[in-house]
N, C-alpha and C positions, 0 to 999 in steps of 0.2 A: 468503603463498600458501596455497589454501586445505590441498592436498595428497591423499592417497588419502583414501578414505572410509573409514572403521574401523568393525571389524564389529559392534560395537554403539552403533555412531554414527547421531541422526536429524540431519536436517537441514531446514530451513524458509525456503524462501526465499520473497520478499515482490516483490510487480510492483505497480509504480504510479508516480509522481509523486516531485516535492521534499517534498510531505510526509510519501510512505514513505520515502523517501533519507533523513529527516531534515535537514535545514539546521537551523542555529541550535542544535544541541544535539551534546555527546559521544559519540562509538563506543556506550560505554555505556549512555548515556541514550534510545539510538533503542528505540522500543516492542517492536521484534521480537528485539532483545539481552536488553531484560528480562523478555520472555516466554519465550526458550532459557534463560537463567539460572534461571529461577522452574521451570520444566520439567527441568533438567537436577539441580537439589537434590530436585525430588520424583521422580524416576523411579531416578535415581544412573547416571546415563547421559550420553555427551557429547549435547549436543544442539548445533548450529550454526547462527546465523544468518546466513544470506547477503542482500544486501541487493541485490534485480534489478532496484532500484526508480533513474531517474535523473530530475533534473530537468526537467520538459516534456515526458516521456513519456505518449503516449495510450496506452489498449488496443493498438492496431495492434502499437504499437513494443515492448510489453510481451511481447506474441505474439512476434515477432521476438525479444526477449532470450531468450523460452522456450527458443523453438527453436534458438537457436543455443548456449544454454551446458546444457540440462536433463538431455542425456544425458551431461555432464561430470559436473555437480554430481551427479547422480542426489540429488534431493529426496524427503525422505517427506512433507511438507506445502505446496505452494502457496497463496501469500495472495492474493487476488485483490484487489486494493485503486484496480483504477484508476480514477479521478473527475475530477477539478478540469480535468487537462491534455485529458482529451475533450472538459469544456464548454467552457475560455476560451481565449481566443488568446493570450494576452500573454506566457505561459511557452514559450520557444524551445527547444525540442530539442537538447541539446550533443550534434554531429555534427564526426566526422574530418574530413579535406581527402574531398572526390570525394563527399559527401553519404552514406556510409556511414550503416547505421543508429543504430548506440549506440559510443559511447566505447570506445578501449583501454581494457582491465579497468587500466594501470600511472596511465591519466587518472582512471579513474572512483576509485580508489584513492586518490590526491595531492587530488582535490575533497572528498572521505570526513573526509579526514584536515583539509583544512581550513576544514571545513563551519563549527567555532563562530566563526569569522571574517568567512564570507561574510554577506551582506545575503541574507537571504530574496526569493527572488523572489516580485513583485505579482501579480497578479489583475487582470482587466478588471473585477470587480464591487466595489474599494475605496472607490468613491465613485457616488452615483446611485444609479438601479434597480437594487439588485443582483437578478444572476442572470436577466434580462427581456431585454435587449437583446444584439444584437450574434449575430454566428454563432459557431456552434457547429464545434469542429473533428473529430469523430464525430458526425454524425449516429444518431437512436437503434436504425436499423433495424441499420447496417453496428457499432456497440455492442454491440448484443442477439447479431449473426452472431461478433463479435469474443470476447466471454465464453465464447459456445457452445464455440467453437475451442481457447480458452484452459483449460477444464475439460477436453476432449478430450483435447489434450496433456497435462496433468499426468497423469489417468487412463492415459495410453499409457508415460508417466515410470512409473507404479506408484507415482505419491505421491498423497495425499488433495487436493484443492481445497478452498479454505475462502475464504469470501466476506469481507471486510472493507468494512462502508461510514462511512465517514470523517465524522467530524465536525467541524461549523464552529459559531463563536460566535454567526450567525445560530440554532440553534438552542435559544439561551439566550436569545431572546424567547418573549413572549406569544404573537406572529404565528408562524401556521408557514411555513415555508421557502420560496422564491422556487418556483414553479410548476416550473419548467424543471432546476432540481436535484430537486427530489422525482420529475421524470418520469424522471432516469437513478437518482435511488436505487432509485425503485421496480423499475429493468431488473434490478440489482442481488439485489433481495430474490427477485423472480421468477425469478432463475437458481439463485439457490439451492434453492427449493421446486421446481423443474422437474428437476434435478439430485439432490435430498435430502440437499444440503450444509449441512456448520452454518456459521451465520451471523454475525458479530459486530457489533450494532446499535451504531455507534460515538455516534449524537446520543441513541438511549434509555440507552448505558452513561454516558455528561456526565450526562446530566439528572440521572438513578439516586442520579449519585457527585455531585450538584450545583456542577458545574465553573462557572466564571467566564472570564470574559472572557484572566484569567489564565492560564487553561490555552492560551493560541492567541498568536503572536507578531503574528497577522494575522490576516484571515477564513479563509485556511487552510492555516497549519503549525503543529502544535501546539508547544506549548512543551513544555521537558524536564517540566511537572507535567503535562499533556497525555498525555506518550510514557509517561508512566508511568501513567496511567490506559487506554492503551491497550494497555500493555503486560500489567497486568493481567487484563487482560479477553480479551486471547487468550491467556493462558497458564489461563486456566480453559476455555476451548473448546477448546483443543487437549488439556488434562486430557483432556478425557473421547473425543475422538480418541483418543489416545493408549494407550488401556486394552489395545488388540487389536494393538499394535506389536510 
């Protein structure tokens, strides 16, 4: 349980997807664990990662977690990481009896714990035209309205927003990235320049650190070498966040 907040305690919690949640990899190993750890030996301070993120969650549901746990946790940094579960269908929402919107914290907890077990959920774009076909389950207009809201609230929490856009093994080709992902990364990049939020370019940080196919269990959940180059790479943006804390 996470318990009160201590007074020189930050905290960072992360909204998005199975591939913020982490599947497939240790407590430890998720990106936003080893960017509190990496953060909390250079500052000498507890830092906490809370993880908002559940499998098959869009923006919408992300919003909704905000809002309903933000003024508990009281956050100093929101990750804003949602992608995959706005474009594809195929990842299903874990919902209580009555259509509730997100899992008991004691459910989403027992899945946490036994995530290196589970089978990574698929994607609609694992075979064929990826990212081309098929509807979309956010649309880009009710996306663009949904981020907006989502920076609002954390602003309203008194915690910083930070953009996180997610990387896939698609962009470890020659070809750049299926049309229809690049039109939500770009929603992505633009909310942060609209906002004056720092950004963490997840497919220019792969390239940079020349990741492989390795670093992804699938088109997209990274693997523990993944989480760990992700994990990197927000623990240096949130560095220099962090200087005025």
């Amino acid at each position: 349980e996470l318990g009160a907040k201590q007074a020189n305690e930050l905290r960072i919690i992360t909204l998005g997807d199975s591939s913020v949640f982490g599947f497939g990899v240790a407590e430890e190993e998720v990106f936003s664990s080893i960017a509190a750890s990496a953060l909390s030996a250079a500052w000498g301070r507890p830092v906490t990662p809370i993880i908002g993120a559940t499998p098959g969650y869009t923006s919408v549901q992300a919003l909704h977690t905000l809002q309903d746990v933000g003024r508990t946790i009281q956050p100093d940094f929101v990750v804003i990481a949602t992608l995959w579960s706005d474009l594809f269908q195929s990842e299903t929402p874990l919902e209580r009896a009555g259509g509730q919107r997100h899992p008991m914290a004691t459910y989403r907890l027992a899945t946490r714990l036994l995530a290196p077990w589970l089978s990574a959920p698929t994607v609609g774009w694992i075979e064929g035209d990826v990212g081309q076909t098929g509807q979309v389950r956010v649309g880009l207009e009710q996306y663009t309205r949904t981020l907006d809201d989502l920076v609002r609230l954390a602003r309203d929490l008194g915690a910083r927003p930070v953009v996180l856009v997610l990387p896939a093994p698609v962009d470890l080709d020659l070809e750049p990235a299926p049309a229809r992902i690049q039109a939500y990364r770009s929603t992505l990049a633009e909310l942060a320049d609209r906002h004056g939020l720092p950004i963490l370019d997840g497919p220019g940080l792969f390239r940079k650190n020349r990741a492989t196919n390795a670093d992804f269990f699938d088109q997209v959940h990274p693997s523990s070498a993944g989480h760990l180059k992700l994990g990197q790479g927000l623990a240096e943006v949130l560095m220099v966040e962090g200087q005025t804390q």
